[in-house]
ZATINU-316512 format. One record per residue (C-alpha): residue in one letter; residue number from 1; x, z, y. Coordinates in steps of 0.25 Angstrom, whole numbers. Example, Ala and Ser with C-alpha at 12.3 -4.5 7.8 and 13.67 -1.06 7.14 Angstrom:
BEGIN
   residuo   num      c1      c3      c2
         A     1      49      31     -18
         S     2      55      29      -4
//
This chain:
BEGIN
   residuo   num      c1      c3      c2
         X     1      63    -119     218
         X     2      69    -133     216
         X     3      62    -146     218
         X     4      62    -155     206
         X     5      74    -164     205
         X     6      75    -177     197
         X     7      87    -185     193
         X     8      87    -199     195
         X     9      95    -211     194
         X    10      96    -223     204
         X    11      93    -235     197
         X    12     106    -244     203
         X    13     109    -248     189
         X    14      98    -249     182
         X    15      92    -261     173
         X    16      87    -263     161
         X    17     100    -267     151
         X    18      99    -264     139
         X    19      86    -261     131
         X    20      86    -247     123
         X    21      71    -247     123
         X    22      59    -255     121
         X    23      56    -256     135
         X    24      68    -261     140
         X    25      72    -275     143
         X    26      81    -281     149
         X    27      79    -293     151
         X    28      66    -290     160
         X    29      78    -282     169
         X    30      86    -295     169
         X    31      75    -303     173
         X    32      75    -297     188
         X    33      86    -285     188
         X    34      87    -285     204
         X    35      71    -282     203
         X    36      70    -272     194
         X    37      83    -265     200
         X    38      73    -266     212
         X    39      61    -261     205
         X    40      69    -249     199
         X    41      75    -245     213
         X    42      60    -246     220
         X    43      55    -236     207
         X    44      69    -228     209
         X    45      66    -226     224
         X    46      53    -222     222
         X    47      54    -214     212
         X    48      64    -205     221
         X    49      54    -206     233
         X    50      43    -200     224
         X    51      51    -186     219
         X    52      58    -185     233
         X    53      44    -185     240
         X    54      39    -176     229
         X    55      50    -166     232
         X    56      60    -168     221
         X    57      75    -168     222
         X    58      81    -181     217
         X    59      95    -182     212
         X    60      98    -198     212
         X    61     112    -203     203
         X    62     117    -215     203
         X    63     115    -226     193
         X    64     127    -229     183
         X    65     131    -244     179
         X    66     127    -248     165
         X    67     119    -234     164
         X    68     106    -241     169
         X    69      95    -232     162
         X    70     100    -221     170
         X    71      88    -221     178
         X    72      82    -213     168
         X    73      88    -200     170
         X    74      75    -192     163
         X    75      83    -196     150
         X    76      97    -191     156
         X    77      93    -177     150
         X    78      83    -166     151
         X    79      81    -156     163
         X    80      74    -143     161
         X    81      75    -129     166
         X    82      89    -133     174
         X    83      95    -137     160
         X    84      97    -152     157
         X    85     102    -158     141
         X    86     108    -172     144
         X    87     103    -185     137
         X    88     110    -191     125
         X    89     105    -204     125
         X    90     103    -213     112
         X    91     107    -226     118
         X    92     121    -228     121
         X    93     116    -236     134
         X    94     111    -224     139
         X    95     123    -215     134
         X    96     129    -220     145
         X    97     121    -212     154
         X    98     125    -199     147
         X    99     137    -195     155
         X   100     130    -199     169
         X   101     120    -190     167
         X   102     128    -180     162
         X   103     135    -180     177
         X   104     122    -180     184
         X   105     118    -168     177
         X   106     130    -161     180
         X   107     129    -164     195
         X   108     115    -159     193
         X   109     119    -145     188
         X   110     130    -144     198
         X   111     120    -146     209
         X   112     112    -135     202
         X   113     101    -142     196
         X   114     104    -141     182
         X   115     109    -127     175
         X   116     113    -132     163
         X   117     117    -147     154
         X   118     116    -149     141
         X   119     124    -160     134
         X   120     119    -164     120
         X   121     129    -168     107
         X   122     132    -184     107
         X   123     122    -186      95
         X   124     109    -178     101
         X   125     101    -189     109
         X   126      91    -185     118
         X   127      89    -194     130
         X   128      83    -183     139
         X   129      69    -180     146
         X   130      62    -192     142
         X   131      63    -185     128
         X   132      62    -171     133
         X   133      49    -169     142
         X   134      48    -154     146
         X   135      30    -154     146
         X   136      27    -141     157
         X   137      14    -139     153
         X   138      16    -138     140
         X   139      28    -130     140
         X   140      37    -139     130
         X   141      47    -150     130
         X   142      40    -162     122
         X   143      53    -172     119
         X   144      56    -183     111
         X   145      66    -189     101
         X   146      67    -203      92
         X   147      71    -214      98
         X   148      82    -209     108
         X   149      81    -193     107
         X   150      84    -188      94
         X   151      79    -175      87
         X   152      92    -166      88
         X   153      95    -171     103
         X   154      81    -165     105
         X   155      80    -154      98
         X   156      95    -151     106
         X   157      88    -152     120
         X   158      76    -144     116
         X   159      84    -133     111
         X   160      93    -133     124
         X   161      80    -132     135
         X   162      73    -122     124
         X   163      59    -127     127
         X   164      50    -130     117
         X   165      49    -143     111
         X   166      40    -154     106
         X   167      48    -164      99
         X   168      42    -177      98
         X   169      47    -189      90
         X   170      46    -203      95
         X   171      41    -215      87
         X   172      47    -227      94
         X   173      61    -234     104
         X   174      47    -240     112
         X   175      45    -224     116
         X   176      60    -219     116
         X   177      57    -207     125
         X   178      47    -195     127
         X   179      43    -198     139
         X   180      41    -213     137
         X   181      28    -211     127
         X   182      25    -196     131
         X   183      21    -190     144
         X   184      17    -174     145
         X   185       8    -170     157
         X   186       6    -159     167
         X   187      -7    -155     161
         X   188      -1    -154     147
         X   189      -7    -166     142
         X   190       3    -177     136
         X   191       2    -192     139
         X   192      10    -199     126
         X   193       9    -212     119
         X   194       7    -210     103
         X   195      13    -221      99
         X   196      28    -215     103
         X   197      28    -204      93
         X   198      30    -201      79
         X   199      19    -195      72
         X   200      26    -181      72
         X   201      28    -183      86
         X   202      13    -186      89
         X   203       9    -174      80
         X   204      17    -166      89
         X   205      13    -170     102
         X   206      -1    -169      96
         X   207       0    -155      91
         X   208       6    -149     103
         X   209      -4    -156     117
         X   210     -19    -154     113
         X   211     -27    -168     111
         X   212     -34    -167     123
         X   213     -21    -167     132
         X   214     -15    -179     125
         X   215     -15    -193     130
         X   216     -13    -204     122
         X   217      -5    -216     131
         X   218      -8    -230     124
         X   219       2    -240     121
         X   220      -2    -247     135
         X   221       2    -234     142
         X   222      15    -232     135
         X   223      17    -247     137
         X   224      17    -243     152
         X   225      26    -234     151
         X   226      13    -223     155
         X   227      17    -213     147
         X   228      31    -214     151
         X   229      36    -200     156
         X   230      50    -201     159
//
């Protein structure tokens, strides 16, 4: 049996440049860049320290200049039962990362940790796990679409893994992905933040987790990024 393996990116080249969501602002980077270069290596470091002392296989790749949200390789695609659909991304400045992953993943399945890569049409967007979260106890995918997925890039990766799917629309850019409002737990139970969803997706997520097992994050919480999965 394998051990778990994760994907990361160092964070050589990343800042805050551009703004493409609500949280994003680039003047708080410019303010002190050689600080918060710092502060992302300490939380890069660390957070390779804590899966390698868990047991985990790390596969590190270098940062790309003018690439810098990079880092966040859960959007890079989704991974599941050694099969992995590639992101189409909405913004052009992530675009960029497309072809950069696209290697990475191919050197994945030569080393033999992937069996199989999908590659969606230019027009299907779907910007990877943070809209496509596989829930284990529940035995379905819940995923997300709106602001950067759209409905036929999910229902494309949802028809290439085969599982069963809860699709959930999202209300607002200040919740853009799935796992930045909605966060499925071991137990079954489902930490999500109201606000985030379109009444047909509240009714969905209402209809398919008994009452008891959800948990209704407040706008503090998702101000804090508590409910953030990703």
């Amino acid at each position: 049996m394998h051990s778990p393996a994760f994907l990361l990116v160092d964070p050589a080249h990343f800042e805050v440049a551009y703004t493409i969501n609500p949280w994003m602002q680039p003047g708080a980077w410019r303010a002190d860049p050689a600080g918060s270069r710092r502060a992302a290596r300490i939380a890069f470091n660390g957070l390779v320290a804590a899966l390698k002392g868990a047991g985990a296989e790390v596969e590190i790749m270098p940062g790309v200049p003018g690439a810098p949200d990079l880092v966040f390789p859960a959007n890079a695609g989704v991974v599941l039962d050694g099969r992995a659909t590639l992101a189409r991304f909405r913004y052009p400045e992530r675009q960029v990362e497309e072809p950069v992953f696209q290697r990475a993943f191919q050197r994945l399945r030569a080393g033999g940790l992937l069996n199989e890569i999908h590659i969606l049409p230019d027009d299907y967007l779907h910007e990877g796990a943070g809209d496509f979260i596989w829930h284990a106890a529940r035995g379905h995918v819940w995923a997300g679409y709106g602001p950067r997925t759209n409905r036929k890039g999910l229902d494309a990766v949802a028809e290439f893994f085969g599982r069963e799917v809860v699709a959930l629309e999202l209300a607002t850019d200040r919740f853009y992905h799935l796992d930045t409002c909605f966060c499925p737990l071991p137990g079954g139970e489902v930490l999500y933040y109201p606000p985030a969803f379109t009444p047909e997706g509240l009714r969905r997520i209402r209809n398919s987790v008994p009452a008891a097992m959800l948990i209704e994050a407040t706008d503090e919480d998702a101000a804090r990024f508590c409910v953030n999965a990703g």
